[in-house]
LOTI-732165 format. One record per residue (C-alpha): x, y, z. Coordinates in nm, 2 decimals. Example, Ala and Ser with C-alpha at 12.3 -4.5 7.8 and 13.67 -1.06 7.14 Angstrom:
<sites>
<<1.23,-0.45,0.78>> <<1.37,-0.11,0.71>> 
</sites>
This chain:
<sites>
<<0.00,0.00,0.00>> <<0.16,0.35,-0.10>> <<0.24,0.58,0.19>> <<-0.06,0.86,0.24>> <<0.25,1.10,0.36>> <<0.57,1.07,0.19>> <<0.84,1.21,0.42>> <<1.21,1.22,0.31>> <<1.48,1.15,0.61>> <<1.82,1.37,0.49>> <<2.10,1.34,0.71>> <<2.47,1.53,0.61>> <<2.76,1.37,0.70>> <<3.11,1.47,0.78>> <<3.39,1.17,0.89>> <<3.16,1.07,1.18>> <<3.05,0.71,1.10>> <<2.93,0.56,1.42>> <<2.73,0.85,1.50>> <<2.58,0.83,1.13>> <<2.51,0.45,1.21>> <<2.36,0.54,1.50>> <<2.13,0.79,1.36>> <<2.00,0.59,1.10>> <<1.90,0.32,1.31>> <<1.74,0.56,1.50>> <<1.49,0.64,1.20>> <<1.50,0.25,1.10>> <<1.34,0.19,1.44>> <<1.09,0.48,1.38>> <<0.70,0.37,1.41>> <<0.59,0.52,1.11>> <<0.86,0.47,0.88>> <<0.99,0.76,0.59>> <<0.92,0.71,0.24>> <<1.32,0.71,0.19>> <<1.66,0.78,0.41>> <<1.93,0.99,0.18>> <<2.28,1.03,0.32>> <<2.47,1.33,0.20>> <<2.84,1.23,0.24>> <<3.05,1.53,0.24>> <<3.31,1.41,0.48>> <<3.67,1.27,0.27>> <<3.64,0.97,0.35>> <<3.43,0.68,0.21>> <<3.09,0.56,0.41>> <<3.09,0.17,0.49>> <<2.77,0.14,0.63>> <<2.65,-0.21,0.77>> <<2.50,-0.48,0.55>> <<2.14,-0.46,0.69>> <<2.15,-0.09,0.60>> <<2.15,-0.21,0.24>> <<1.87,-0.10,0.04>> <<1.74,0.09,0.26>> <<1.90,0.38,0.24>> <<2.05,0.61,-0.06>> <<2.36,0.75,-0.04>> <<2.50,1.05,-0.25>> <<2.86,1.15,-0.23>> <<2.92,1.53,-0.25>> <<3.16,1.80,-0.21>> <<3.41,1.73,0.09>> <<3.39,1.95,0.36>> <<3.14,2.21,0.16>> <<2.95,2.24,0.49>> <<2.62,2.11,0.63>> <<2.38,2.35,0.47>> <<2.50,2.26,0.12>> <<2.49,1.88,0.20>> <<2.12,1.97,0.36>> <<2.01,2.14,0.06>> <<2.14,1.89,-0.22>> <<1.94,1.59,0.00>> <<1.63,1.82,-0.05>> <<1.67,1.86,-0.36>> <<1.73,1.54,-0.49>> <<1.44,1.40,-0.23>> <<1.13,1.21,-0.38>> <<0.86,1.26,-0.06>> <<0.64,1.56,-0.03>> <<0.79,1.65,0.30>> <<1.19,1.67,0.44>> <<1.27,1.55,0.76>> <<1.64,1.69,0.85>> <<1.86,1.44,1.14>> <<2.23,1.58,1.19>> <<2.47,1.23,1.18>> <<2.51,1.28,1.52>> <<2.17,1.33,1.66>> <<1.92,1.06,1.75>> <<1.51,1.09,1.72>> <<1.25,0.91,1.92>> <<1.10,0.62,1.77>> <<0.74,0.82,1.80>> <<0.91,1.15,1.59>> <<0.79,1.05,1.26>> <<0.45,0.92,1.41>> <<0.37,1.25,1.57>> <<0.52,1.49,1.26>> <<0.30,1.26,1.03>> <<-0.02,1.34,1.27>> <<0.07,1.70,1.25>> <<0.09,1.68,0.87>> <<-0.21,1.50,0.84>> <<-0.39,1.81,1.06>> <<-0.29,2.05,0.76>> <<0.10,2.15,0.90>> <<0.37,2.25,0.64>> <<0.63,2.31,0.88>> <<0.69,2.15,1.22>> <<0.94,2.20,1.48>> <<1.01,1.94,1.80>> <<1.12,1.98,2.14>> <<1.46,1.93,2.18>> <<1.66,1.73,2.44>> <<2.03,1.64,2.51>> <<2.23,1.34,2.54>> <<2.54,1.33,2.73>> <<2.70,1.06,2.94>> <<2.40,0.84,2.84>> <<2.17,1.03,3.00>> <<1.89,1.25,2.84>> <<1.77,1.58,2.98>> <<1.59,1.83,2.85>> <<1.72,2.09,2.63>> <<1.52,2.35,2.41>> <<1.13,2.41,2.34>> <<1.03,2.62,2.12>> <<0.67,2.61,2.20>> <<0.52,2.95,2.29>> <<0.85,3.14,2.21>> <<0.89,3.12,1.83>> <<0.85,3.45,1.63>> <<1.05,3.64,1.41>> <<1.11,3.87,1.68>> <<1.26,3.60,1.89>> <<1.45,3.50,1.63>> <<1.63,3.79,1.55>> <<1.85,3.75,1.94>> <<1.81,3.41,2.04>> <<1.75,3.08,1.96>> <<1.43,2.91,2.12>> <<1.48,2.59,1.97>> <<1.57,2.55,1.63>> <<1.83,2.31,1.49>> <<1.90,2.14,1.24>> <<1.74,1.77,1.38>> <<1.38,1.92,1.48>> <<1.29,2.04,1.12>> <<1.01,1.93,0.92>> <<0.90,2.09,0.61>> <<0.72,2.05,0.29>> <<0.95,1.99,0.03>> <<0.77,2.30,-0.19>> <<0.83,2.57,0.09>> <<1.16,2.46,0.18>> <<1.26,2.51,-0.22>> <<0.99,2.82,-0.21>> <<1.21,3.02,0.11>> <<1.53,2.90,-0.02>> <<1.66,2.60,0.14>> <<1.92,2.66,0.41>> <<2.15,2.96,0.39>> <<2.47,2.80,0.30>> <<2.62,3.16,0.37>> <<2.59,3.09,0.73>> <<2.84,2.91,0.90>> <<2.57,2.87,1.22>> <<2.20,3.03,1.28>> <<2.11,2.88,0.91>> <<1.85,2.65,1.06>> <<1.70,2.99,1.29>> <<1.75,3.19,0.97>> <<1.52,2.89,0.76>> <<1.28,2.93,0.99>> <<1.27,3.35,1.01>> <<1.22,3.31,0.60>> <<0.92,3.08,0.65>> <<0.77,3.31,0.89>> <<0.84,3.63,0.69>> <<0.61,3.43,0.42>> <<0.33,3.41,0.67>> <<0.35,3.03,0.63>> <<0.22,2.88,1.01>> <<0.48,2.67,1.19>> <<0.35,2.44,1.42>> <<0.52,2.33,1.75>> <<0.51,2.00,1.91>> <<0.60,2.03,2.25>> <<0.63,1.67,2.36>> <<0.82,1.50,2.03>> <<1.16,1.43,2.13>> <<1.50,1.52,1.91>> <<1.80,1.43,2.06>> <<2.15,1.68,2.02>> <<2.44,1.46,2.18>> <<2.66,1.61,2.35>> <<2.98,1.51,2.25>> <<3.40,1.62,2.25>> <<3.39,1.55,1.86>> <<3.44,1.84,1.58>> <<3.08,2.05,1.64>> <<2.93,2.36,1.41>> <<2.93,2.50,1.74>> <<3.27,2.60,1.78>> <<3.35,2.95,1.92>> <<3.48,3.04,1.57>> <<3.22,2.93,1.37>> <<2.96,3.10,1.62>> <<3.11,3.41,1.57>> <<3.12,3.38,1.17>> <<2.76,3.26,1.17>> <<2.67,3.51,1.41>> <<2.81,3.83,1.22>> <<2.65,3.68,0.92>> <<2.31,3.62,1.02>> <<2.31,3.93,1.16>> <<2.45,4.14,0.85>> <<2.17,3.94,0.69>> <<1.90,4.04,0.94>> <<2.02,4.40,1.04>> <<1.72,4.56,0.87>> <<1.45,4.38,1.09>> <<1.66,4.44,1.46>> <<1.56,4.71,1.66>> <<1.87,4.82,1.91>> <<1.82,4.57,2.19>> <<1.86,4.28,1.92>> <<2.14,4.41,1.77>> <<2.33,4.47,2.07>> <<2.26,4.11,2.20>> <<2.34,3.99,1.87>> <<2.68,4.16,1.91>> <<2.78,4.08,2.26>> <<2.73,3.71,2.18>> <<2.98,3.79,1.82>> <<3.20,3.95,2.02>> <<3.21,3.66,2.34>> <<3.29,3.39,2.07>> <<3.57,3.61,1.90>> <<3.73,3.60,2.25>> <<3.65,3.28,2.29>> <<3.79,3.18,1.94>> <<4.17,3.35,2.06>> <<4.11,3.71,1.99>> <<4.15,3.87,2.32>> <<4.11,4.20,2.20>> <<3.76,4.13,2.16>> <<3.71,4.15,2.54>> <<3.64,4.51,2.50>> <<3.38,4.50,2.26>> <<3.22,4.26,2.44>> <<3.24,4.46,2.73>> <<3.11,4.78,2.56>> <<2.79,4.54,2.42>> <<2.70,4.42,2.74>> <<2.70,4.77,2.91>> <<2.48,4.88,2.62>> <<2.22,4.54,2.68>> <<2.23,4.60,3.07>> <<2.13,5.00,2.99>> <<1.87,4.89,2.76>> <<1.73,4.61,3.00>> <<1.66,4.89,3.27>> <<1.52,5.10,3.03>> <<1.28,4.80,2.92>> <<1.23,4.75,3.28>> <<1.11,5.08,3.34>> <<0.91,5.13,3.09>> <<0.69,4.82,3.19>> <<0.65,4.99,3.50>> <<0.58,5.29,3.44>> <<0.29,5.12,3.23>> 
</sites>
């Protein structure tokens, strides 16, 4: 019998195979099951994937090293279901994920975001939830809960916003989601469907230097939208991750940002009293 909702798993992947096996098991052991898994291999070396694995997934070398967003994007665009389910290779999903996403669908969603927990030292806590904080406003200074392993979308607005921003070293996935919401498309959130980040001492986008790349561009992208407050937060976290990164210098800056984010606090503060 043909699937109802065809839902394409895309997971990019960068020299990290036992986390990649580990994610795809965790879709093989999924309760409703996608209408295909692609692997995007843009790591140097060569994916030998286990022998039960075979046929069951489809895997497409690309570009080494050309970054996740790129690897995201060629997945989606090569995809054959209706909807694209993005897992980073070293991110896990409950076996229920797909079941509730395909509920959601089935209720008239186009774009779906998860909660999102942590795994580290074998043990799960929770994380991130977006629910009852996403807007663009919220966007524009902080991430509620976005990543790269809670997205679902229909294949014809992910192509229709752009895909993911492979401009931005980080903040592509919050950036994907600001574009949907600039289009007035409804994102719904599902507060109890569990993505996993693991936490782990393995090569992360999350490194201070990329944070502070992907920072400065997301918010050269954004700076039109950003009233003061969000810029200034925006640039005390660009400036913490340039010191982190080695450039001590930056301590000043950062300094000078977070007087200017303290001033405007108080004057937030005040102005909710006064009210």
């Amino acid at each position: 019998m043909e699937q109802k909702i065809k839902i394409s798993c895309i997971i990019p992947t960068c020299d990290r195979p036992k986390f990649l096996e580990e994610a795809v098991r965790s879709i093989l052991a999924q309760t409703f099951l996608p209408y295909e898994i692609i692997v995007v291999n843009n790591g140097e070396s060569e994916i030998m994937l286990p022998d039960d694995f075979k046929n069951k997934i489809v895997m497409h070398n690309f570009i080494s090293h050309v970054g996740a967003s790129r690897a995201r994007n060629f997945g989606a665009n090569v995809a054959k279901g209706d909807y694209l389910a993005f897992l980073d290779d070293d991110d896990l999903w409950n076996k229920k994920y797909l079941e509730n996403v395909a509920e959601s669908i089935e209720r008239g969603a186009r774009c779906v975001i998860s909660r999102l927990d942590c795994l580290e030292n074998n043990k799960i806590s929770a994380y991130k939830n977006a629910h009852g904080k996403l807007s663009i406003d919220n966007l524009l200074f902080f991430n509620p809960g976005v990543t790269g392993s809670n997205i679902v979308i229909a294949k014809d607005i992910f192509l229709q916003v752009g895909g993911f921003d492979s401009n931005l070293t980080t903040s592509e996935d919050k950036s994907l989601i600001l574009e949907v919401l600039k289009n007035n498309i409804k994102v719904e959130i599902l507060p109890e469907n569990q993505a996993i980040l693991r936490i782990h001492p393995e090569p992360r986008l999350s490194s201070p230097d990329k944070l502070y790349k992907g920072i400065s561009r997301f918010t050269k992208k954004y700076f039109h939208l950003m009233n003061k407050r969000q810029l200034c937060e925006n640039y005390l976290k660009i400036y913490r991750y340039k010191y982190e990164a080695g450039d001590k210098k930056s301590f000043l800056f950062f300094a000078l940002f977070y007087f200017f984010v303290k001033i405007l606090n108080i004057f937030k503060f005040k102005n909710k009293v006064n009210l």
